[in-house]
C-alpha atoms as one frame of an Amber mdcrd trajectory, in Angstrom:
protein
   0.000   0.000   0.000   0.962   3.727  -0.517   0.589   5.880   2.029   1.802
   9.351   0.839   4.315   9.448   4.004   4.452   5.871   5.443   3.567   3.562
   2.324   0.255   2.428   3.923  -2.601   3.932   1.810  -3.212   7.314   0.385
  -4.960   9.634   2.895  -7.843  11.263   1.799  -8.107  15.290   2.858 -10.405
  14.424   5.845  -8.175  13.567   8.550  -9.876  10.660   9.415 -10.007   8.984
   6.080  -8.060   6.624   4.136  -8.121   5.277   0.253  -7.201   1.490  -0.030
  -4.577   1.020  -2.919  -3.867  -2.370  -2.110  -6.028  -5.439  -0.588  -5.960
  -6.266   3.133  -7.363  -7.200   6.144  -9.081  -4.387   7.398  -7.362  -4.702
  10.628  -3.851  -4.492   8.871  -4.757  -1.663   7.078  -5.657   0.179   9.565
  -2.397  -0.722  11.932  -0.320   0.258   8.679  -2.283   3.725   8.265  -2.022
   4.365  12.186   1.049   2.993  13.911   0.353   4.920  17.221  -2.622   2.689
  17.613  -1.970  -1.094  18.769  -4.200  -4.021  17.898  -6.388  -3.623  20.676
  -6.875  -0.025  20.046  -8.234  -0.326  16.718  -9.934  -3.302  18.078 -11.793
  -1.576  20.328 -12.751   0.867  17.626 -14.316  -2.230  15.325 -16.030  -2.917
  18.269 -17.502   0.496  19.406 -18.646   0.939  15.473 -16.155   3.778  14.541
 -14.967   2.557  11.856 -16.940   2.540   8.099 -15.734   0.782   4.763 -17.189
   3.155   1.911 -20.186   4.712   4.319 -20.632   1.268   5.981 -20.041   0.495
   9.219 -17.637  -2.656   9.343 -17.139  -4.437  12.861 -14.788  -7.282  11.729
 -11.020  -7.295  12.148 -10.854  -9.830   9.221 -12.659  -7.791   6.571 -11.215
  -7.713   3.323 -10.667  -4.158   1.723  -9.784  -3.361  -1.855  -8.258  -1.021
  -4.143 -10.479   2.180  -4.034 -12.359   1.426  -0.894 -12.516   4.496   1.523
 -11.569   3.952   5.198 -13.191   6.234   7.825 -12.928   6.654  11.543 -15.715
   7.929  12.937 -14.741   9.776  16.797 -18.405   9.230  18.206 -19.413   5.769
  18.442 -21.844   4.701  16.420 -25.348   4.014  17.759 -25.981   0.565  19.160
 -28.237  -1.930  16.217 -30.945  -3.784  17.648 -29.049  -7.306  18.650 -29.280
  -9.434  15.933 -28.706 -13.015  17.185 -27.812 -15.519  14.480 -26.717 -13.143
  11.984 -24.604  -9.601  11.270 -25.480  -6.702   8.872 -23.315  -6.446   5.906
 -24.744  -4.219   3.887 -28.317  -2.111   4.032 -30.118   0.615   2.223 -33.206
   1.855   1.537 -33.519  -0.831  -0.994 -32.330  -4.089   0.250 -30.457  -5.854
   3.291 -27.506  -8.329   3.268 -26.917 -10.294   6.323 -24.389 -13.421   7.386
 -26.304 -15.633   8.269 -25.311 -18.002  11.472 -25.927 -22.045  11.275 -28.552
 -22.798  12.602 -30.989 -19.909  12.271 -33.677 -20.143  10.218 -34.350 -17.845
   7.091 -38.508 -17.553   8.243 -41.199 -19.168  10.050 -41.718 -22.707  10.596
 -44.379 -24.579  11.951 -42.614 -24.874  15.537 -40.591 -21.712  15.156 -42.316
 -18.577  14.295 -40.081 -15.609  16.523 -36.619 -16.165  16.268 -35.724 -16.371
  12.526 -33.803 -14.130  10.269 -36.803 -12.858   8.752 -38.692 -12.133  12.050
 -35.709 -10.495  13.845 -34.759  -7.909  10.756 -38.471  -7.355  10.457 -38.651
  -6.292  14.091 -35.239  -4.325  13.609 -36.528  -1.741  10.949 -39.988  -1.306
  12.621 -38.025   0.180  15.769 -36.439   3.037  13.800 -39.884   2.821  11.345
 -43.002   1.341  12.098 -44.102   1.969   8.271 -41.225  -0.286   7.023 -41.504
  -3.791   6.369 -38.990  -6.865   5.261 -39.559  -8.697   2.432 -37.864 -12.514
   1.251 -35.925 -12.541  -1.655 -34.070 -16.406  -1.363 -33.481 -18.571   1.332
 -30.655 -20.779   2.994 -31.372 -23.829   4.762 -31.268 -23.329   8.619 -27.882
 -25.116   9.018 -26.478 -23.430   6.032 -24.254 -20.226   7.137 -23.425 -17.856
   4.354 -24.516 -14.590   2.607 -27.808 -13.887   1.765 -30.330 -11.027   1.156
 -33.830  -9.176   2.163 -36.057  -6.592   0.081 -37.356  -3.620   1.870 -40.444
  -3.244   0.203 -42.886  -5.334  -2.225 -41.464  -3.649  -5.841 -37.798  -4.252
  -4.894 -38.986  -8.379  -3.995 -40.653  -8.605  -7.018 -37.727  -7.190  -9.464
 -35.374  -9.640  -7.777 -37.434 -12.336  -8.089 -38.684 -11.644 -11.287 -35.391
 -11.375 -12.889 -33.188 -13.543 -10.460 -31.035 -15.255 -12.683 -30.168 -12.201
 -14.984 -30.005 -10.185 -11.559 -27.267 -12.530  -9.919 -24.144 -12.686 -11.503
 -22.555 -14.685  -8.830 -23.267 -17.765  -6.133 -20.664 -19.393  -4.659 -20.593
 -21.930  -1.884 -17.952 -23.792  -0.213 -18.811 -27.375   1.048 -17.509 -29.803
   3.148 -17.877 -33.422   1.644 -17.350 -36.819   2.709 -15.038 -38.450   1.099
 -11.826 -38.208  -0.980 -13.746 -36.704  -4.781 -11.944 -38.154  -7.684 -12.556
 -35.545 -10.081 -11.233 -32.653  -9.645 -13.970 -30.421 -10.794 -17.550 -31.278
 -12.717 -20.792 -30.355 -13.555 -23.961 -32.319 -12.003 -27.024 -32.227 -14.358
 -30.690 -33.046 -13.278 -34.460 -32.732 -12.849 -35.395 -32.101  -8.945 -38.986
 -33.374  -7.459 -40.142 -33.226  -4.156 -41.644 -36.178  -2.387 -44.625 -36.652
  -0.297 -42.011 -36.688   2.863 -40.467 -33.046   1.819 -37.298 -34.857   0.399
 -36.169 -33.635  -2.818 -34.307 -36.204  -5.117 -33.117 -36.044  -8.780 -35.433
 -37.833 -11.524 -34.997 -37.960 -15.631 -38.867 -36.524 -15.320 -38.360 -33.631
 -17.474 -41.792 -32.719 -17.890 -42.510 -32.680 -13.904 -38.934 -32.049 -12.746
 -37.274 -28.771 -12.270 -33.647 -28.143 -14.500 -30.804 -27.828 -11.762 -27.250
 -27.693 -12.889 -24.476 -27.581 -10.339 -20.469 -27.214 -10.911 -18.103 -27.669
  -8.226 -14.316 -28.032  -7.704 -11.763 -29.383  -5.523 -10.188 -26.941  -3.548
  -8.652 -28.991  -0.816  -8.833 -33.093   0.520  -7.635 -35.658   2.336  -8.737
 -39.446   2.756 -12.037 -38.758   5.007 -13.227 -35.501   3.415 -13.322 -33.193
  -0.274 -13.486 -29.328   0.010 -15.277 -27.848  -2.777 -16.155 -24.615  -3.945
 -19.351 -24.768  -5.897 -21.364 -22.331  -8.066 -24.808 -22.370  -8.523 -26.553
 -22.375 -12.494 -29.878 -22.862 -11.276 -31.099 -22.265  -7.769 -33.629 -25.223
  -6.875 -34.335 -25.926  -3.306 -31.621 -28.315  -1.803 -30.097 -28.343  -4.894
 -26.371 -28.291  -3.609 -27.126 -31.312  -0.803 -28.978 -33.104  -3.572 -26.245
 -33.318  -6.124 -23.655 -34.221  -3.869 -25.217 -37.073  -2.489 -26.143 -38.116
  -6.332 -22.373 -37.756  -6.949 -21.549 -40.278  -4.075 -20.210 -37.650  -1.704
 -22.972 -36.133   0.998 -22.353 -32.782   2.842 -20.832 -33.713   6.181 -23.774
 -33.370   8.349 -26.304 -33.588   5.938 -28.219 -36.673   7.785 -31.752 -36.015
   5.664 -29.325 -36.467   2.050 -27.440 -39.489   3.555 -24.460 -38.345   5.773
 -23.121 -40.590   8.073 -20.533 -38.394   9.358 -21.003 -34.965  11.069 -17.308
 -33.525  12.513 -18.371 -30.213  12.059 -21.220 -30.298  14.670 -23.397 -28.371
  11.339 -23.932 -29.115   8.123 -21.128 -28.174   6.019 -22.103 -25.568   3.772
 -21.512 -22.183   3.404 -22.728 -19.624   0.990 -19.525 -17.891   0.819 -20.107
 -15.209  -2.063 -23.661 -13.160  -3.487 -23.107 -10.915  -6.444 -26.655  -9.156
  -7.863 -27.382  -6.228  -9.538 -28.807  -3.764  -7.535 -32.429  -2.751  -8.078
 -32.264   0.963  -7.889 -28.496   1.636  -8.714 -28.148  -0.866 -11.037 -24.573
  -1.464 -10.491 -23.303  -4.539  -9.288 -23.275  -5.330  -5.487 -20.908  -7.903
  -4.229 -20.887  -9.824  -0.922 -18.131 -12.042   0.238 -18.368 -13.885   3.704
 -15.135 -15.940   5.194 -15.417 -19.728   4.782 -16.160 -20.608   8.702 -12.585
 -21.612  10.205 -13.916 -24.984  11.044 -13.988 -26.405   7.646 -10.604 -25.446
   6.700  -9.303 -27.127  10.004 -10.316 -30.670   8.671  -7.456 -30.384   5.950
  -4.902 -28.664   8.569
């Protein structure tokens, strides 16, 4: 990085802003463009909300920055959110929210669990600062799925996303945990998904009742128990991802309803590591990247 005086980053003319001219952790970009402060300092300032990435407050030490992304430092902290168990705020506007979303937490109401889901907490969460303004689904991720995913804030913003969802997202990429040592290296899975009286979905060559879903993956990392895979997403059909594995021979660790026998993760292992859309207002592209939880990449330590 470049740092007019100290090779760190250029420095903006507010004195508490800096330009990104090279990628980094946010934390060691801010140590590099303020060496008075120690780790703990600018710690504390993460966690007091003082610090924004481009007009967005960013808590997380590990948060990746990029060429051209302005650094501020804000000297008031920042207004306490609503807690928001199960999930942080990456992103949100008048037009949409993007959360990472915990394991475990469900995306919206379920027969037995109606109050603490992602869709019920954000809901609750804009109707304290407006009690006109409402939450609205775009996608879902299965409740032990972690990953990146999105809200509408009104009915016309739901419906363009929805509408247009494959020429809207440009990007969906998830990294899974497999069992099993995957022979090829990378692939494409091909089929037609049904549901069955029991909720299950499974692939069938039905193509007049069956739903196209096309899945490629690739091996980023293995060892004789377990494949890591990064895997992108041509269609979007419900289960899709847990489906296709198991048809390939290799279920998600975890994954006990698609045929896992192994769980050393304590969750499923999936994550939806990366969401790329075009936005429906600005119309340029908006891209979300969430880190791949440090559990999976522990199995191939």
């Amino acid at each position: 990085m470049t740092f007019k005086s100290q090779n760190t980053a250029e420095k903006t003319t507010h004195q508490n802003q800096f330009k990104v001219t090279e990628a980094s952790g946010l934390l060691k970009f801010l140590l590099l463009c303020m060496p008075g402060k120690s780790r703990n300092n600018i710690k504390s300032l993460l966690g007091y909300r003082q610090v924004s990435v481009n007009n967005h407050i960013e808590t997380h030490f590990d948060f990746q920055v990029k060429p051209g992304d302005e650094v501020s430092l804000n000297k008031e902290r920042a207004e306490e959110e609503v807690h928001c168990r199960g999930f942080r705020i990456l992103h949100e506007d008048s037009s949409v929210v993007v959360i990472d979303k915990d394991a475990g937490l469900l995306t919206m109401a379920t027969d037995t669990e109606n109050f603490h889901t992602a869709y019920s907490i954000l809901s609750r969460r804009v109707k304290r600062k407006n009690p006109d303004e409402r939450i609205f689904i775009v996608h879902r991720l299965d409740r032990d799925t972690s990953g990146v995913m999105m809200f509408a804030k009104s009915e016309n913003v739901q419906s363009i996303l929805q509408r247009d969802w494959h020429q809207n997202v440009s990007e969906r990429t998830y990294i899974a945990v497999v069992e099993g040592k995957v022979e090829n290296k990378q692939g494409m899975v091909r089929s037609f998904l049904k549901e069955n009286k029991a909720l299950v979905m499974y692939s069938t060559r039905d193509t007049e009742n069956g739903d196209e879903a096309i899945t490629h993956y690739k091996v980023l990392k293995q060892n004789n128990d377990y494949s890591l895979l990064e895997i992108e997403l041509e269609t979007g059909r419900k289960n899709q991802i847990r489906v296709h594995m198991k048809d390939i021979g290799h279920c998600i660790v975890g994954d006990e309803k698609y045929g896992s026998k192994q769980n050393p993760l304590g969750r499923m292992g999936l994550h939806a590591k990366i969401l790329a859309f075009q936005h429906p207002v600005t119309g340029k592209t908006a891209r979300f990247e969430t880190p791949v939880p440090a559990k999976f990449a522990r199995l191939f330590d």
